[in-house]
N, CA, C and O atoms as CSV, one atom per row, in Angstrom:
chain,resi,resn,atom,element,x,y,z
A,1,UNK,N,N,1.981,-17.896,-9.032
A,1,UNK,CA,C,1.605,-16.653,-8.363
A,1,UNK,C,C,2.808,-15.724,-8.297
A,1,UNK,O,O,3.945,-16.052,-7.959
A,2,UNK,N,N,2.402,-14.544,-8.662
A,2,UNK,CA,C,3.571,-13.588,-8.445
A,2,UNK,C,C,3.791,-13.085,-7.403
A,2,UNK,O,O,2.846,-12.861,-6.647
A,3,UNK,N,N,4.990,-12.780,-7.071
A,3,UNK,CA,C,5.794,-12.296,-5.476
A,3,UNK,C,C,5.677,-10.682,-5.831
A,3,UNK,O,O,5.524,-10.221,-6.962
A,4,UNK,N,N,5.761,-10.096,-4.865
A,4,UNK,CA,C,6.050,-8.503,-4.878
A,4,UNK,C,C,7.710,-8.606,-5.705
A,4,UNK,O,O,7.764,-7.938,-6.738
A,5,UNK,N,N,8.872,-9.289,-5.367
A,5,UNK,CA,C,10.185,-9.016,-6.458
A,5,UNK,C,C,9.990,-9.058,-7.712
A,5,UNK,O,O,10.371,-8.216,-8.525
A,6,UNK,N,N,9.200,-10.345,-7.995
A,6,UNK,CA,C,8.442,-10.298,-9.251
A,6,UNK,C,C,7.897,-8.695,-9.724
A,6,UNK,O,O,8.589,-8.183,-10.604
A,7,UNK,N,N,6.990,-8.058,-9.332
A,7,UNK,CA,C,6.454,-7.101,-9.504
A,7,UNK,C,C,7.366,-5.696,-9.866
A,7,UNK,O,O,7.383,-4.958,-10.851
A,8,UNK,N,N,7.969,-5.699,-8.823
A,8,UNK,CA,C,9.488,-4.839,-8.841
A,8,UNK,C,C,10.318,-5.241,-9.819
A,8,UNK,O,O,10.842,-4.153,-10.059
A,9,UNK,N,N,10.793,-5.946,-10.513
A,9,UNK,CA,C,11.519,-6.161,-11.320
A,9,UNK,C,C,10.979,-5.717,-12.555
A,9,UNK,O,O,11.622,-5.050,-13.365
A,10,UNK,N,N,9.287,-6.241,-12.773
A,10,UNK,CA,C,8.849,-6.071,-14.074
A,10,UNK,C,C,8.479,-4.344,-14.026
A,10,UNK,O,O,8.233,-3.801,-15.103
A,11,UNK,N,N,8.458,-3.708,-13.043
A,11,UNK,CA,C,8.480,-2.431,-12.969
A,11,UNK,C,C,9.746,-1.682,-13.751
A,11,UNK,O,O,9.841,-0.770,-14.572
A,12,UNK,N,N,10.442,-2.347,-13.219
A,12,UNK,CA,C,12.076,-1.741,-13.191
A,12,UNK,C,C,12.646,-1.540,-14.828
A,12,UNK,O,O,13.356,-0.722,-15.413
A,13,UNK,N,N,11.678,-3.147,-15.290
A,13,UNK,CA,C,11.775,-3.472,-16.876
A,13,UNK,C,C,11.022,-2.310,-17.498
A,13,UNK,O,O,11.228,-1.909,-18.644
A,14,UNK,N,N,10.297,-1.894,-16.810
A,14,UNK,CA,C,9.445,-1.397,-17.749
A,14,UNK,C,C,9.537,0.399,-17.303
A,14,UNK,O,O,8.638,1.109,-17.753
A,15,UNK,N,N,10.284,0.847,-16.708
A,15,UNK,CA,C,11.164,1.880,-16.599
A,15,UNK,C,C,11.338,2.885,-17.800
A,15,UNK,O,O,12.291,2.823,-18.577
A,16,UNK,N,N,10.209,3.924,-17.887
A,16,UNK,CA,C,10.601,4.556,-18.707
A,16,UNK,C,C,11.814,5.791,-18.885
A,16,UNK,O,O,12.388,5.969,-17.811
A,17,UNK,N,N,12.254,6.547,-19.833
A,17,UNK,CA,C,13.691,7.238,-20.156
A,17,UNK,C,C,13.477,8.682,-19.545
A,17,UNK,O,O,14.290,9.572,-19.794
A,18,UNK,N,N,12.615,8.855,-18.918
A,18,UNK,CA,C,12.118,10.354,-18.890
A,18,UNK,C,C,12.285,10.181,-16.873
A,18,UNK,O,O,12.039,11.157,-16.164
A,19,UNK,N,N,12.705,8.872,-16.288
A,19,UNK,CA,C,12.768,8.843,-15.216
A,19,UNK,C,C,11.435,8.306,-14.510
A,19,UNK,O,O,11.393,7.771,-13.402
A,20,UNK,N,N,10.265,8.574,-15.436
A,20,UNK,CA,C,8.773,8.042,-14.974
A,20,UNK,C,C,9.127,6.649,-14.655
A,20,UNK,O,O,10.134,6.248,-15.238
A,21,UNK,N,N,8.476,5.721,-13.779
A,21,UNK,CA,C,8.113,4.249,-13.661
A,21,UNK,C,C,6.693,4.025,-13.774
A,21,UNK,O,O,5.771,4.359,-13.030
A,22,UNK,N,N,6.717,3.169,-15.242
A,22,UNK,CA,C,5.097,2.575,-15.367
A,22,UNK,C,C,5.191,1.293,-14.524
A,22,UNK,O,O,6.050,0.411,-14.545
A,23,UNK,N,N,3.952,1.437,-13.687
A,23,UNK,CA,C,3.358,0.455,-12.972
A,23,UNK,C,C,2.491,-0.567,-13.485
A,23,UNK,O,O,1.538,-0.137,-14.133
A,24,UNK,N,N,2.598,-2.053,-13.333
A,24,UNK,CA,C,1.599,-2.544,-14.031
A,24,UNK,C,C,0.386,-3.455,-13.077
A,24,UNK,O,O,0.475,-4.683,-13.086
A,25,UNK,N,N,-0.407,-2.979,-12.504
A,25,UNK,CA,C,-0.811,-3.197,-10.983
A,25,UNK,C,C,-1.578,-4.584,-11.494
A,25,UNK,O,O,-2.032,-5.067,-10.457
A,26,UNK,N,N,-1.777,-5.066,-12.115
A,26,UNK,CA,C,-2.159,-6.265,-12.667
A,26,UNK,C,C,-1.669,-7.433,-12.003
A,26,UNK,O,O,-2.327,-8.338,-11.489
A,27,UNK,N,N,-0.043,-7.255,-12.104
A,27,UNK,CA,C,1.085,-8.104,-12.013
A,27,UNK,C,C,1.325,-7.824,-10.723
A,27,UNK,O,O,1.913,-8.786,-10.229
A,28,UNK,N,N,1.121,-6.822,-9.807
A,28,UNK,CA,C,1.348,-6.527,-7.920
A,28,UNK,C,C,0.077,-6.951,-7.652
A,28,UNK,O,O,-0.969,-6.326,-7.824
A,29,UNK,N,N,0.246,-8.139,-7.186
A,29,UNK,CA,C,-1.124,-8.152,-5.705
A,29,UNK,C,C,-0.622,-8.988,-4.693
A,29,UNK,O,O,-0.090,-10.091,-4.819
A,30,UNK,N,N,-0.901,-8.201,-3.458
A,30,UNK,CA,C,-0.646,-8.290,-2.141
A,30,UNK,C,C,-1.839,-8.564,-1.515
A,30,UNK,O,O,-2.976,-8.285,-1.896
A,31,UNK,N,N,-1.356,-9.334,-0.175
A,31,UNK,CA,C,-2.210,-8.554,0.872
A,31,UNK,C,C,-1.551,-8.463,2.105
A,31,UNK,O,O,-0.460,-8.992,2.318
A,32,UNK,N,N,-2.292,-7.695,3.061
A,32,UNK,CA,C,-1.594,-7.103,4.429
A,32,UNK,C,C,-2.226,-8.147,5.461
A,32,UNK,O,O,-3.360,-8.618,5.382
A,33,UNK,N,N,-1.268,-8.418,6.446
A,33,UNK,CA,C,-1.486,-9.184,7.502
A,33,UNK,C,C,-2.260,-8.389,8.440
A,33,UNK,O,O,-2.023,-7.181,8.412
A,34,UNK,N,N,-3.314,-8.884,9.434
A,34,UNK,CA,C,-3.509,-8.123,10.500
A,34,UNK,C,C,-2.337,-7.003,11.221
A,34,UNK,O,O,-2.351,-5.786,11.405
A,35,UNK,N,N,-1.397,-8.038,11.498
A,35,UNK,CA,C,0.191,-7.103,12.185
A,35,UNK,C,C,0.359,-5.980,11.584
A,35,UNK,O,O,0.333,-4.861,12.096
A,36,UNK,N,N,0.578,-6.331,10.207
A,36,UNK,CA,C,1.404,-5.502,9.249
A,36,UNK,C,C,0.079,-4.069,9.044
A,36,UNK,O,O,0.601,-2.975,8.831
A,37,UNK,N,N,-1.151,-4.073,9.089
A,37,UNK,CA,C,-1.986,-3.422,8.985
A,37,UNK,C,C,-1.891,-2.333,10.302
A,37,UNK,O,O,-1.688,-1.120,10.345
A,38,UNK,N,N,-2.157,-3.455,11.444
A,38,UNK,CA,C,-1.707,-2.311,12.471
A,38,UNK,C,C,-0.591,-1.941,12.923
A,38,UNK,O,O,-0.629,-1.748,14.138
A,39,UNK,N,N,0.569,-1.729,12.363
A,39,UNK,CA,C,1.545,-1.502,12.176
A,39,UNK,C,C,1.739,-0.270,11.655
A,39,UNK,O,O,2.231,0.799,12.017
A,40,UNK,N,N,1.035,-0.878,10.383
A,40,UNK,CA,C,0.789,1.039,9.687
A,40,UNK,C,C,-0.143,1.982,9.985
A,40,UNK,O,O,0.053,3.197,9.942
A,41,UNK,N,N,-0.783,1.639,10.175
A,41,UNK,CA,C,-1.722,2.445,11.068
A,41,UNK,C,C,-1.294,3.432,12.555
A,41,UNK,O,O,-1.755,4.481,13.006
A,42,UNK,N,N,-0.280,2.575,12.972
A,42,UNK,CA,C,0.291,3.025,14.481
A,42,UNK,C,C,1.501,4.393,13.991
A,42,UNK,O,O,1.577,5.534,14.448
A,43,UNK,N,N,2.293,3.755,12.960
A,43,UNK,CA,C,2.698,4.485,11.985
A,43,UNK,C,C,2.338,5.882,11.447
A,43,UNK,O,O,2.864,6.855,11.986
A,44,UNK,N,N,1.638,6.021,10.611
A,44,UNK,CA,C,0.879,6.923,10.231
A,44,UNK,C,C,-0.176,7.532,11.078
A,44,UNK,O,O,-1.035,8.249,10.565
A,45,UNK,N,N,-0.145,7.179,12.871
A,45,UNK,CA,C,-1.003,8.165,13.752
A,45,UNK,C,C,0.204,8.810,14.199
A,45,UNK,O,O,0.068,9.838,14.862
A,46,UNK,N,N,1.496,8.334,13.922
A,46,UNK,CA,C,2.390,9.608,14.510
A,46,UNK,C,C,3.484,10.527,13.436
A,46,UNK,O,O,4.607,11.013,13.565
A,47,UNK,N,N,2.690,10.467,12.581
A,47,UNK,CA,C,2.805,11.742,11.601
A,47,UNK,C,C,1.803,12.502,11.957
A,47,UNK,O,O,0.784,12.308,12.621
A,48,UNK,N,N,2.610,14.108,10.978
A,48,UNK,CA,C,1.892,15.238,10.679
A,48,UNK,C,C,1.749,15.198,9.456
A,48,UNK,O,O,2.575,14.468,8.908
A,49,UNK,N,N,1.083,15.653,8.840
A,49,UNK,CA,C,0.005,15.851,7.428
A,49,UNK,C,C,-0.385,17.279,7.135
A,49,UNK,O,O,-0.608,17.952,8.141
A,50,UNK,N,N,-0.529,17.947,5.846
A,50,UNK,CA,C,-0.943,19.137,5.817
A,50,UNK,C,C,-1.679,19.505,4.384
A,50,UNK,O,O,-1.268,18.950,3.365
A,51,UNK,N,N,-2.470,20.187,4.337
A,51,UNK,CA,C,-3.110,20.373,3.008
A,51,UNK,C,C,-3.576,19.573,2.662
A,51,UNK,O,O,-4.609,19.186,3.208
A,52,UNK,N,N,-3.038,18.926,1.574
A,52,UNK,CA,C,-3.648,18.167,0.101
A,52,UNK,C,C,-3.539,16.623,0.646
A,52,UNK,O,O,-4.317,15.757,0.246
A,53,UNK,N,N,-2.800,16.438,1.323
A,53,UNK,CA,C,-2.065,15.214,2.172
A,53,UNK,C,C,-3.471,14.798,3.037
A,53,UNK,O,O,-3.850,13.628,3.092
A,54,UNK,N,N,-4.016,15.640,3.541
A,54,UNK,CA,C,-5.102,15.169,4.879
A,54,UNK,C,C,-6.050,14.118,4.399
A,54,UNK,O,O,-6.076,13.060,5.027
A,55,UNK,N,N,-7.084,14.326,3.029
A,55,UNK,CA,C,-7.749,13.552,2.265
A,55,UNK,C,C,-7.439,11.935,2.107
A,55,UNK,O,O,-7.947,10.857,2.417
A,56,UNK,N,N,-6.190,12.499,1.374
A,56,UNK,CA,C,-5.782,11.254,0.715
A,56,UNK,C,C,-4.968,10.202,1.947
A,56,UNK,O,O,-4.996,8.973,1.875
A,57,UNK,N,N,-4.302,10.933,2.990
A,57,UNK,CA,C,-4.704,9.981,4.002
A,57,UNK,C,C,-5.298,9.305,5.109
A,57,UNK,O,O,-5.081,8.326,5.822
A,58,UNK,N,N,-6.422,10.536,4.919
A,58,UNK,CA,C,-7.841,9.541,5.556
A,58,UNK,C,C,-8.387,8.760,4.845
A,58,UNK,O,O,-8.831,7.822,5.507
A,59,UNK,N,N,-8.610,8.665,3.641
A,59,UNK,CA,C,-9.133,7.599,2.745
A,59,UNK,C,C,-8.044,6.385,3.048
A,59,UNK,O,O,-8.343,5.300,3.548
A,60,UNK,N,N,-7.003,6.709,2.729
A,60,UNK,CA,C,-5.860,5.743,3.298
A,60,UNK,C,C,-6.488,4.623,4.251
A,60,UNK,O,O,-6.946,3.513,3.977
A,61,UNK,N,N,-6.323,5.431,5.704
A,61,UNK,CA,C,-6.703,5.120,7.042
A,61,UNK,C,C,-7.948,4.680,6.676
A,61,UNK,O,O,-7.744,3.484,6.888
A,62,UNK,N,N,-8.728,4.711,6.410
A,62,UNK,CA,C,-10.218,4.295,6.354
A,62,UNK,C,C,-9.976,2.414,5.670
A,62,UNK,O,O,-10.523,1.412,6.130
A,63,UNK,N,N,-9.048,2.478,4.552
A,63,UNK,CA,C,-9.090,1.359,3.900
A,63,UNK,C,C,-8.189,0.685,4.618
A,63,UNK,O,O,-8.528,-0.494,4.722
A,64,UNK,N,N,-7.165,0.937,5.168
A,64,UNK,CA,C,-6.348,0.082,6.066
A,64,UNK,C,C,-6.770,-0.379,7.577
A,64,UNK,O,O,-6.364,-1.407,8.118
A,65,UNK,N,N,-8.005,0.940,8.374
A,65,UNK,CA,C,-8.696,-0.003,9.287
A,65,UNK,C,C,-9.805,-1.178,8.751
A,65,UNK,O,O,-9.858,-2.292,9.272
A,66,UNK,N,N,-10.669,-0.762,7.646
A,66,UNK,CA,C,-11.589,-1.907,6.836
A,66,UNK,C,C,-10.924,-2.674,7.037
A,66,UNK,O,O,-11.370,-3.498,7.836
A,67,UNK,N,N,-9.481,-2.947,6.502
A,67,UNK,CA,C,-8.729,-4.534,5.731
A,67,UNK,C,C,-8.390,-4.563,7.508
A,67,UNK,O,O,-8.924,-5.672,7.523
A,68,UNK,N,N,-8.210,-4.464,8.173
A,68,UNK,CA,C,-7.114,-4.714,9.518
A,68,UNK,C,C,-8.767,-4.901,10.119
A,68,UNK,O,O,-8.467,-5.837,10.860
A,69,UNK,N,N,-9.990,-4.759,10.319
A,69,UNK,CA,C,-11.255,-5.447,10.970
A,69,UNK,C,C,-11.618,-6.263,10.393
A,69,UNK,O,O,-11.935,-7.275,11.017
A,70,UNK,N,N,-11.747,-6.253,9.060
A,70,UNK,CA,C,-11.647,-8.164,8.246
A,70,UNK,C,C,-11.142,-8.971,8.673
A,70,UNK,O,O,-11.616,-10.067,8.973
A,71,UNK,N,N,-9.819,-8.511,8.820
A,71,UNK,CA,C,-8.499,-9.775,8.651
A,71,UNK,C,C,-8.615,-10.060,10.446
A,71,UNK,O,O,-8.057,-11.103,10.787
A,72,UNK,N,N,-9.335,-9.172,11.706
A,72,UNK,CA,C,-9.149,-9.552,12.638
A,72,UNK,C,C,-10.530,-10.535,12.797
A,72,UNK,O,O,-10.536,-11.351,13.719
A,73,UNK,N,N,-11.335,-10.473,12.168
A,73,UNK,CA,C,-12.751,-10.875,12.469
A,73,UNK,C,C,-12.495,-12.473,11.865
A,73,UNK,O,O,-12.884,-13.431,12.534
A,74,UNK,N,N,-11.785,-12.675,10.501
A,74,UNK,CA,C,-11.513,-13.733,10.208
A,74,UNK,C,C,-10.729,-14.841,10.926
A,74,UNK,O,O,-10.687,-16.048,10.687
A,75,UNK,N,N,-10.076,-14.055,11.938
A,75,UNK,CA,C,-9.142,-15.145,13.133
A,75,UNK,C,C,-10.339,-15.589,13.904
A,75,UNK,O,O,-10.210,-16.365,14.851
């Protein structure tokens, strides 16, 4: 099983010259602890956000409370 350093490294390898980093999300899989879920969540309610930002992190928030009511329902 691969570790997140794992992941980062083969990122790093794969580092293109133009400054881009190809990702190979294949090779990253995680998952978030209950804690670590509401963590970020507590996080990201004490930011500000504006424009183009608002969307993309309510969809965010939406998928990080889903995974953080799973992972509490499963205890």
């Amino acid at each position: 099983m691969a570790n997140l350093r794992d992941g980062i490294e083969e990122t790093q390898e794969n580092n293109q010259g133009d400054g881009g980093i190809q990702v190979n999300n294949s090779s990253v899989n995680f998952m978030l602890t209950a804690e670590e879920c509401k963590f970020l969540l507590s996080k990201i309610a004490g930011m500000d956000f504006k424009g183009v930002e608002i969307e993309f992190v309510y969809n965010l928030i939406m998928k990080l409370q889903e995974t953080y009511k799973n992972l509490s329902n499963d205890k």
